[in-house]
N, C-alpha and C positions, 0 to 999 in steps of 0.2 A: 504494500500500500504506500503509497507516495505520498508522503505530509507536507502540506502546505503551510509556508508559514506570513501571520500574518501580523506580528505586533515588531514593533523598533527593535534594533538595539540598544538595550538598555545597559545601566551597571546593576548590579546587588541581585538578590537572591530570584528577580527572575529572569537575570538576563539570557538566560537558558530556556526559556516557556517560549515555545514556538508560535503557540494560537490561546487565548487566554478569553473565556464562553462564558457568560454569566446565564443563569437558568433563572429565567425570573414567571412570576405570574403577580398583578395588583390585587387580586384575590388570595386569600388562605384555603387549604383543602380541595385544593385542586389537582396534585400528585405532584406538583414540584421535581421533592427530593426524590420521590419512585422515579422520576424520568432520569434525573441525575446520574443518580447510582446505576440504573439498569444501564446509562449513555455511557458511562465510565465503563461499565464492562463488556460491554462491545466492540469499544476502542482497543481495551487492553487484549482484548480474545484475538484481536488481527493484528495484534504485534505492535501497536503506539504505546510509546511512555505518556499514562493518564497519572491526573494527580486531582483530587476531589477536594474542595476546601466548604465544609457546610459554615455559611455565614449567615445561617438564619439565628442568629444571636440568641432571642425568646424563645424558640421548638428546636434546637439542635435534632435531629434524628438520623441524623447518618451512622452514630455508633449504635442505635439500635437496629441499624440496616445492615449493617455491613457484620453487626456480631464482634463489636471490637470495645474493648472495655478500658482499656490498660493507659496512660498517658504518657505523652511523646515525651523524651531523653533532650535534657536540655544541653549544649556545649557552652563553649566559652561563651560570652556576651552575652547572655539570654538568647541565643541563635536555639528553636527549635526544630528536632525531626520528623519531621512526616511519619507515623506508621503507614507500613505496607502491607495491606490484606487485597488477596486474587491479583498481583501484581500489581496494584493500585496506590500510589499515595495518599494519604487520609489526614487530615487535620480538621478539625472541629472544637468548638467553646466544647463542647461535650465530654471533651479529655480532659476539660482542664475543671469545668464548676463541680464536679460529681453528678450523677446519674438524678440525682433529687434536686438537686439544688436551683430555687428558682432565678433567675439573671433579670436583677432591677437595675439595669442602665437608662442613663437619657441619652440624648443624642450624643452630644464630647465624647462620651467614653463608647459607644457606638463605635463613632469614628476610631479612636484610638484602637480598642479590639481588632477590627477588622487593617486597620495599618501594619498592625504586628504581627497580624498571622500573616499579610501578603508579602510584608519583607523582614520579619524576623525569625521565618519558618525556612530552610533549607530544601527547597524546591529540587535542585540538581537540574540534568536537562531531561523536560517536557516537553513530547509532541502538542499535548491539550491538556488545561488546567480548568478543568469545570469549576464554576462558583454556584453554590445554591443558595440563593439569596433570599432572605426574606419577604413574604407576602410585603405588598403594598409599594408605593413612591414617594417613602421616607428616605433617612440619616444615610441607611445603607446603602443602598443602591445609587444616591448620589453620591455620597464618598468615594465608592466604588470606581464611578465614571471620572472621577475628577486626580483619580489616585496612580489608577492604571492605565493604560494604555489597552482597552479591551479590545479583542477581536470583533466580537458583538455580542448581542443577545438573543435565549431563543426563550417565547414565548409559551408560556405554559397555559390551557383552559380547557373549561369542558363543555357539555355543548349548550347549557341554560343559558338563557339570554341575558342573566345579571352577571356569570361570568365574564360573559363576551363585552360587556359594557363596561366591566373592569379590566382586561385585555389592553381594551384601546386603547383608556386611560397613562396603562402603562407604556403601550407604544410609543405613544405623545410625550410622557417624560424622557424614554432615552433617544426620541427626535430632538428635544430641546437641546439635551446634551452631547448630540451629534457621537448617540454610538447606533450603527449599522443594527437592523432588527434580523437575524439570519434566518426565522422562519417561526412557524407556528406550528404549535402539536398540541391537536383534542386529546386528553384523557377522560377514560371513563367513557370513550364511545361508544359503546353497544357490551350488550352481555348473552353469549352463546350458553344458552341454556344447558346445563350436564343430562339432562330426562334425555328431552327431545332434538338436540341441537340444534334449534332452531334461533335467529339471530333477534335478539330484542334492541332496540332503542329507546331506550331507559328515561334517559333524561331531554332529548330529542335529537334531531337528526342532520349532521351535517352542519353544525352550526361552526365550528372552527375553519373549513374548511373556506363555508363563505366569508366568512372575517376575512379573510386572508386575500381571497380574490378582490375581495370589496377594497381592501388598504393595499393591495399591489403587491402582499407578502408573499414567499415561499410555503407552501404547505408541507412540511414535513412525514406528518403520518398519526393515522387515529390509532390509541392505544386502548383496547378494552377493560371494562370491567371483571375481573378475573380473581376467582378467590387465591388459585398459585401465586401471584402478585401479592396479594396480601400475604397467604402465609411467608411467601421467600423471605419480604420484608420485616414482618414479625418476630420472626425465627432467624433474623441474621444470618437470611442461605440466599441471598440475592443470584448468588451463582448457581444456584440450582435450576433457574430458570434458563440460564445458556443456550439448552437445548429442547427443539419442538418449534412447535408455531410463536410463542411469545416472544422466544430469544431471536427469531426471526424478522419480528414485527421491531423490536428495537435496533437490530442490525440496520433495519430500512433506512429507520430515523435516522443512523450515523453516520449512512452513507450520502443520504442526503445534505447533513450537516456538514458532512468535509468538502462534498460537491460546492456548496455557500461558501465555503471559508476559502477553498483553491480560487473559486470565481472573482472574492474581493483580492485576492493575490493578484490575481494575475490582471487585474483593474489599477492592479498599484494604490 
């Protein structure tokens, strides 16, 4: 697989991050981090160095995805390690507040957190460094844009119409902020019945899909409603869905996604 790369040369801990993705949606409970974590493991299954950074400050759940408990090894200068679980780099507030612990930040220290893990964490070199960002177009995800040099972002929803109204919202924030939108992914689009297999449309039909065409966006790919999804995630076996149709249906998304990221390269 041929990696594109699409941020500066930079100095400091990522001047090695080839393509640097921010996973965002302006709505909560949308599947975010499922798309995150499953997007990381489809990149790393085709042989790219991923590195996953959960920056959703208030819900951390990448360590409860990925089944990693343990907190990253610091070195000299406060310089922290990434843990590596399924060849993946991981870093998350989740290593650091304890499994309980609720995180009352305002914005300043927002900011500050999210500075630290992006250049006081040892990245190495990165084909793609996913960011899973907190619902909404607060503290975060402007710090974010004004921090790093992102590749873009990709939009996360599902197919209710309040989603999609929150979607846009988002898109418009990181239009303001002049980062590239790489595409849109419906979750929760449909649920394949286990009795009968027959396909439901649950929450309706097709709705990210039109967003997309309607804003001139990339459609990435609809990700269903799946109880495997749920338990991979629950149970910290994300990789157990690899293989069959789901590991499939995310493979799409990535290849879609690097398709976007080689296109702004080669747009310069």
């Amino acid at each position: 697989m041929t990696i594109p790369r699409t941020t500066p040369n930079v100095e400091g801990p990522l001047a090695q991050v080839h393509n640097v993705v921010a996973v965002a949606s302006a709505k909560g409970g949308v599947g975010k981090s499922t798309l995150s974590v499953n997007l990381a493991m489809s990149l790393a299954s085709q042989g790219a160095r991923v590195g996953l950074l959960d920056a959703d400050i208030y819900g951390p759940s990448i360590p409860l995805m990925m089944g990693v408990r343990q907190q990253p090894e610091t070195a000299a200068e406060g310089v922290m390690h990434p843990i590596e679980k399924d060849g993946i780099a991981l870093m998350s507030i989740g290593f650091i507040a304890g499994e309980d612990a609720p995180v009352v930040w305002r914005g300043p220290l927002l900011a500050r957190a999210l500075q630290q893990f992006l250049h006081q964490v040892e990245w190495g070199e990165l084909d793609y460094l996913l960011i899973d960002l907190p619902p909404g177009t607060g503290d975060v995800p402007l710090t974010l844009s004004q921090t790093v040099a992102l590749s873009g972002a990709l939009m996360v929803t599902t197919p209710q119409a309040v989603a999609l109204e929150d979607v846009e919202r988002g898109i418009a924030m990181f239009s303001k902020v002049e980062v590239d939108i790489l595409g849109v992914v419906e979750n929760m689009s449909y649920y394949i019945c286990g009795e009968c297999g027959e396909r439901h449309e649950i929450f309706a039909h097709g709705g990210g899909a039109d967003a997309a065409a309607r804003l001139g966006l990339p459609f990435l790919g609809a990700v269903p409603l799946s109880p495997a999804i749920r338990k991979g995630g629950d149970e910290g076996k994300a990789s157990s869905l690899r293989e069959g149709e789901i590991g499939a249906i995310f493979d799409g998304i990535g290849d879609r996604l690097v398709g976007e990221l080689r296109r702004l390269e080669e747009e310069g």
